[in-house]
Backbone as a printed PyTorch tensor [residue, N CA C, xyz], in Angstrom:
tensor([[[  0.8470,  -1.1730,   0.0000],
         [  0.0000,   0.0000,   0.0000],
         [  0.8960,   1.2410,   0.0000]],

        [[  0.7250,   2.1630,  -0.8020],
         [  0.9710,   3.7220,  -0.4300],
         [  0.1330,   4.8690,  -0.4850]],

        [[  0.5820,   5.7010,   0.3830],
         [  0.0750,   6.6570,   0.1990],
         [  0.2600,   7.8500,  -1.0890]],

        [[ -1.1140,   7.9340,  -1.6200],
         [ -1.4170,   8.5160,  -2.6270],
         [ -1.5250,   9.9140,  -2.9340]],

        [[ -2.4130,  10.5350,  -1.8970],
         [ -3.2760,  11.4440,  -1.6210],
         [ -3.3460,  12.2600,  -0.0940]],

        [[ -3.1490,  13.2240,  -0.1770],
         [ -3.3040,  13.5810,   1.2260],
         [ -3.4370,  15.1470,   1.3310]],

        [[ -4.9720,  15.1460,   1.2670],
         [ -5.2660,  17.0980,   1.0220],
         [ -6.8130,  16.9050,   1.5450]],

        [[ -7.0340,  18.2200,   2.4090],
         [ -8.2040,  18.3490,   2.5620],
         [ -8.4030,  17.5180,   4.4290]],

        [[ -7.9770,  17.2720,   4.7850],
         [ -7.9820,  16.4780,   6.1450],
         [ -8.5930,  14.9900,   5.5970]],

        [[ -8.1300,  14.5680,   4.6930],
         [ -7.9700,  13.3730,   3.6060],
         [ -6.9740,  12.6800,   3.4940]],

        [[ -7.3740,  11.1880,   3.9140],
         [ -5.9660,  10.6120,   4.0430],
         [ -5.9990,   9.4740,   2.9320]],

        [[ -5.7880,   9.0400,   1.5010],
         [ -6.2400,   7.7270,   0.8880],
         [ -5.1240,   7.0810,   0.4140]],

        [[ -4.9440,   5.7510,   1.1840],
         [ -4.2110,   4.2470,   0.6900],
         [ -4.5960,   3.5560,  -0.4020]],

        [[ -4.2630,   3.3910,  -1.2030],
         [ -4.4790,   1.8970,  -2.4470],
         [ -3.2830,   1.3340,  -2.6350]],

        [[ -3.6100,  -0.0340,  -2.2180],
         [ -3.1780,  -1.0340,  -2.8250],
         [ -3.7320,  -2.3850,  -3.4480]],

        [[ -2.9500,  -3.3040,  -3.7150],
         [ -3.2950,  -4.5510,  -4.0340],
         [ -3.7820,  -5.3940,  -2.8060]],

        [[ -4.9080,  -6.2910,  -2.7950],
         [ -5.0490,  -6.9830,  -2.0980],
         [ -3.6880,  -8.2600,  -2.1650]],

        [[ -3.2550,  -9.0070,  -1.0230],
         [ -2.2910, -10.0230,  -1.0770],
         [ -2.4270, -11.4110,  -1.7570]],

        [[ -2.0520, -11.5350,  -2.8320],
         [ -2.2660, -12.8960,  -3.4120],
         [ -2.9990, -12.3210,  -4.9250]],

        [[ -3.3620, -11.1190,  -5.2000],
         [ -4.2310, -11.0680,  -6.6590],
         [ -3.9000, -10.0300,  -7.1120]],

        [[ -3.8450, -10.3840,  -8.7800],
         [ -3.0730,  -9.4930,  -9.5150],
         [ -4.2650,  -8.7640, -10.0820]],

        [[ -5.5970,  -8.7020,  -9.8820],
         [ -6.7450,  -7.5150,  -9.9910],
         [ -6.9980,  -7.5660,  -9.0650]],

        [[ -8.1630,  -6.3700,  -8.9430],
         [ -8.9580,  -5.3640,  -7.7640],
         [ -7.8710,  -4.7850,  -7.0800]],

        [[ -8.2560,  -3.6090,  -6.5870],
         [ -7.7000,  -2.8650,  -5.5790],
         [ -8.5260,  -2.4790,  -4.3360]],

        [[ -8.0560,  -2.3210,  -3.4520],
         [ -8.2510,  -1.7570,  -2.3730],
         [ -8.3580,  -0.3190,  -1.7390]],

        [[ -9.0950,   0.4270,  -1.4530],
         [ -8.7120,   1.4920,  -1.0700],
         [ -9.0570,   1.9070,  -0.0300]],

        [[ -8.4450,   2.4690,   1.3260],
         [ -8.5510,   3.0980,   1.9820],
         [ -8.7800,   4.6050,   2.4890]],

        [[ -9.9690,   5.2570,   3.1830],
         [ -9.9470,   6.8050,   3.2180],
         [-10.1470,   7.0660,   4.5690]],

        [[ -9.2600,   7.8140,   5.2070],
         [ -8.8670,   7.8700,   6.3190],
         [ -9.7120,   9.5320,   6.4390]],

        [[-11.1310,  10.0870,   6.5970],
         [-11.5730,  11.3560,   6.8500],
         [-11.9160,  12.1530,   7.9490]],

        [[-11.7530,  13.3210,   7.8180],
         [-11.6680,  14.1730,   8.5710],
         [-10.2950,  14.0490,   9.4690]],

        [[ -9.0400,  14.3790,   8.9680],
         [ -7.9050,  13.8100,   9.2420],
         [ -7.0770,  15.3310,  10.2290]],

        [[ -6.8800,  14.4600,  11.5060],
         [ -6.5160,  15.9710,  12.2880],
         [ -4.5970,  15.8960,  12.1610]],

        [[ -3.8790,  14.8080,  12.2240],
         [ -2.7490,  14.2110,  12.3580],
         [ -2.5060,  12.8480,  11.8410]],

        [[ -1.2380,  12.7590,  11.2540],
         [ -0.9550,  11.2070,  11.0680],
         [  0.5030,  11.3180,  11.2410]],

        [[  0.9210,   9.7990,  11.0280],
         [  2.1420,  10.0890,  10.8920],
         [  2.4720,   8.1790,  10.0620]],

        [[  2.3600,   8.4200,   9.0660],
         [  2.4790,   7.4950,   8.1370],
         [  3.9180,   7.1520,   7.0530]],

        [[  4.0470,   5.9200,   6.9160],
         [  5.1220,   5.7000,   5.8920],
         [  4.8070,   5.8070,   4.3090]],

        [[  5.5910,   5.7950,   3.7800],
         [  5.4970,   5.8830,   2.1740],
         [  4.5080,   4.9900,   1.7570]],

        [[  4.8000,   3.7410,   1.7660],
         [  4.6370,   2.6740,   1.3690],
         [  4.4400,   1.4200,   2.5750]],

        [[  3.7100,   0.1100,   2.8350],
         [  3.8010,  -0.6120,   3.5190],
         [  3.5640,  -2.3410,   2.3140]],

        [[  4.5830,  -3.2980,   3.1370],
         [  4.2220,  -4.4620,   2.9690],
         [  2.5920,  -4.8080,   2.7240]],

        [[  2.3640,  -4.8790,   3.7190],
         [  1.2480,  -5.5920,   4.5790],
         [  0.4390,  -3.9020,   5.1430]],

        [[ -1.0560,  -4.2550,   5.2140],
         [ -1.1730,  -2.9260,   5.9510],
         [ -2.4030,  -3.7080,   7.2990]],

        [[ -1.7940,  -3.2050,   8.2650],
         [ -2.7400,  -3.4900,   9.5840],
         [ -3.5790,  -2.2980,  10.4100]],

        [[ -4.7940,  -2.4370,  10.1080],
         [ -5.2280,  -0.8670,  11.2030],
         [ -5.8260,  -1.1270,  12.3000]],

        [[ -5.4880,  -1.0060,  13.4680],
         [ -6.2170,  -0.7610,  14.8240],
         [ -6.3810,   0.2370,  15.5870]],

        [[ -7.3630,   0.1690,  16.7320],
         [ -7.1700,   1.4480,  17.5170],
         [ -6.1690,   1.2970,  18.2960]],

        [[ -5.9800,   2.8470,  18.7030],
         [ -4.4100,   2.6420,  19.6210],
         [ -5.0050,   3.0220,  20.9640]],

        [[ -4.2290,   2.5140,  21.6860],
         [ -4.3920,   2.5760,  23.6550],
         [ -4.3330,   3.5790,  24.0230]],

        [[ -5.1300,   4.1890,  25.0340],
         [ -5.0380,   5.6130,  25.7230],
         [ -3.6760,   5.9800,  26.1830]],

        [[ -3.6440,   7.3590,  26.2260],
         [ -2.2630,   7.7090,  26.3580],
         [ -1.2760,   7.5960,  25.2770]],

        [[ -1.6940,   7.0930,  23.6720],
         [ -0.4260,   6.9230,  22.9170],
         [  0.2460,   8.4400,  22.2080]],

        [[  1.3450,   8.2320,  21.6400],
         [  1.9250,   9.5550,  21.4160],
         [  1.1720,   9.8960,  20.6500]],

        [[  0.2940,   9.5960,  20.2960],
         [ -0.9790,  10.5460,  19.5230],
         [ -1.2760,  11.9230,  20.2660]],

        [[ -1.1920,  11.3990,  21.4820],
         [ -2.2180,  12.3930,  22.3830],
         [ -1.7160,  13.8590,  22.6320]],

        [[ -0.0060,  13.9510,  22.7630],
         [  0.3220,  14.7390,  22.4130],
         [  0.7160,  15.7640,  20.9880]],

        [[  0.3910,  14.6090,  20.5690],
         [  1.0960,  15.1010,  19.0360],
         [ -0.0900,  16.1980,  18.4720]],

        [[ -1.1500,  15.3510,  18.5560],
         [ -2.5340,  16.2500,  18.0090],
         [ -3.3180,  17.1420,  18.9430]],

        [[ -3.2750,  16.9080,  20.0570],
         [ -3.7640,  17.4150,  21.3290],
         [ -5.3830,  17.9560,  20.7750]],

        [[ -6.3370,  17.2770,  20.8990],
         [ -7.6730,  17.0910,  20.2370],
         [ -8.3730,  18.0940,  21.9990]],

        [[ -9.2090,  18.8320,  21.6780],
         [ -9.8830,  19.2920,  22.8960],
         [-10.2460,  18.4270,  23.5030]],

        [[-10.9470,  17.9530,  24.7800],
         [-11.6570,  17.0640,  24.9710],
         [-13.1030,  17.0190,  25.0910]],

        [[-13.6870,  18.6350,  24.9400],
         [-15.0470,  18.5400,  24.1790],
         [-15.2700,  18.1020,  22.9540]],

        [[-14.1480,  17.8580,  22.2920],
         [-14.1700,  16.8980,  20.7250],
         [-13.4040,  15.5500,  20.7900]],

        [[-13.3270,  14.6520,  21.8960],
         [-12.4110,  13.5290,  21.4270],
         [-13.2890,  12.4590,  21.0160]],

        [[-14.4170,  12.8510,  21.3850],
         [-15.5350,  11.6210,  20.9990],
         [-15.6110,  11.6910,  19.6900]],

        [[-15.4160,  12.7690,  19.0280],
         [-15.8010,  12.3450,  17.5170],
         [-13.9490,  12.1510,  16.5140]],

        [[-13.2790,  11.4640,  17.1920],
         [-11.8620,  11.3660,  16.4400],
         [-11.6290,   9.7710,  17.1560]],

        [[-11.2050,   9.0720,  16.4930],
         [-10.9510,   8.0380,  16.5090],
         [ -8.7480,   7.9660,  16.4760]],

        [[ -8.2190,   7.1520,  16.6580],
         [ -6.7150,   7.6780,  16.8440],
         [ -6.4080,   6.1530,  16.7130]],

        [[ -6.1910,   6.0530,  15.1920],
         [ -5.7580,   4.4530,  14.6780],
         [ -4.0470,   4.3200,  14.3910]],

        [[ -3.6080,   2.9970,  14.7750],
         [ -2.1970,   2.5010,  14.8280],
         [ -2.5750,   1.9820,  12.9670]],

        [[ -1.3790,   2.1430,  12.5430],
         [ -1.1100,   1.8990,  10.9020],
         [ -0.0850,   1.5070,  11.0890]],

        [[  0.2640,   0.0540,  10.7690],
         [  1.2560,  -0.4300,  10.3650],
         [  1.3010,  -2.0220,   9.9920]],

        [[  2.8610,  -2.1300,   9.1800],
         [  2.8690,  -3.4430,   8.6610],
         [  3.6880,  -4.2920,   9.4910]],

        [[  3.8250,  -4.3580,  10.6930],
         [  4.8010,  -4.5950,  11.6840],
         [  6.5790,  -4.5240,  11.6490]],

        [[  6.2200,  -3.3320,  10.6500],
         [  8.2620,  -3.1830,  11.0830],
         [  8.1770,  -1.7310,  11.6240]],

        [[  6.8590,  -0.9560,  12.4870],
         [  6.9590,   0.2040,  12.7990],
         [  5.8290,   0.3270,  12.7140]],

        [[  5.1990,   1.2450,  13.9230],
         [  4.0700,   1.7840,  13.9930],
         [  4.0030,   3.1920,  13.6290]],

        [[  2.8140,   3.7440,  12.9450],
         [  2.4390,   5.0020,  12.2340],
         [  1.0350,   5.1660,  12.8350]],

        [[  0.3070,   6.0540,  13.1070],
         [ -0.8580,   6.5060,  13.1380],
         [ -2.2760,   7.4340,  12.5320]],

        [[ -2.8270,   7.4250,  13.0470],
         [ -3.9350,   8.2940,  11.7890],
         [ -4.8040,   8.6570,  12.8930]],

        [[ -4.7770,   9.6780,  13.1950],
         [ -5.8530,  10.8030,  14.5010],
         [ -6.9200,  10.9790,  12.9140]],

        [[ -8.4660,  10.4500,  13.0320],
         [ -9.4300,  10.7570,  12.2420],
         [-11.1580,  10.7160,  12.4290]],

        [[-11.7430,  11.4380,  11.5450],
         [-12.9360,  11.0880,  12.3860],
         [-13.8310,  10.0120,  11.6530]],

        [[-13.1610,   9.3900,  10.7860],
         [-13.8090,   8.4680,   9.9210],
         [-13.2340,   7.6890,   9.3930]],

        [[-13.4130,   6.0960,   8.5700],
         [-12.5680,   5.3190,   7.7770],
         [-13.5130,   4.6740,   6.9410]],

        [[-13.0850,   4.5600,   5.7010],
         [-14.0380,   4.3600,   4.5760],
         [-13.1260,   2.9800,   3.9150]],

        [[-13.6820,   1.8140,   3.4470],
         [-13.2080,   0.7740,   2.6320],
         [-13.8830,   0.6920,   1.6040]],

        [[-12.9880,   0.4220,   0.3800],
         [-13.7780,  -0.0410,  -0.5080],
         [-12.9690,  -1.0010,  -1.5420]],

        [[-12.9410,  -2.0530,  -1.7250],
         [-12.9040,  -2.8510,  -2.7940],
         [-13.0390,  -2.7570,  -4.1070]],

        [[-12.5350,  -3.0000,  -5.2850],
         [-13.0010,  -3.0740,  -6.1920],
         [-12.1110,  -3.8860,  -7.4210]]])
């Protein structure tokens, strides 16, 4: 996967799914307050990240707004990256 695109508090990944040489994948990471992402990944894994991660300083979100931001770990396990957002969109094709 790499990153493609990134304007507008817009974050979008495409790649290949693993094992097939059609369809793509795409990822949209919206309403994007902070990230901190690699070029390119192997493998791509997204979860939420644990309270307290260096997110918290990095973006410092009010806390009359943390309910609507979500603060996801991105990575292919040789390094963690993140994505402070208020939305995530998949789509296949």
């Amino acid at each position: 996967m790499s990153a493609l695109e990134a304007s507008h508090r817009q974050l979008v990944l495409r790649g290949r799914p693993e094992g097939r040489l059609d369809g793509m994948v795409e990822i949209e990471f919206l309403d994007v307050l902070g990230m901190k992402v690699k070029s390119q990944y192997r493998e791509l894994r997204i979860s939420a990240a644990p309270d307290g991660a260096e997110t918290d300083e990095f973006v410092g979100i009010p806390e009359r707004h943390s309910s609507r931001y979500a603060t996801l770990i991105v990575t292919d396990g040789s390094g963690d990256g993140f994505v402070v957002c208020g939305g995530l969109r998949i789509n296949e094709g």
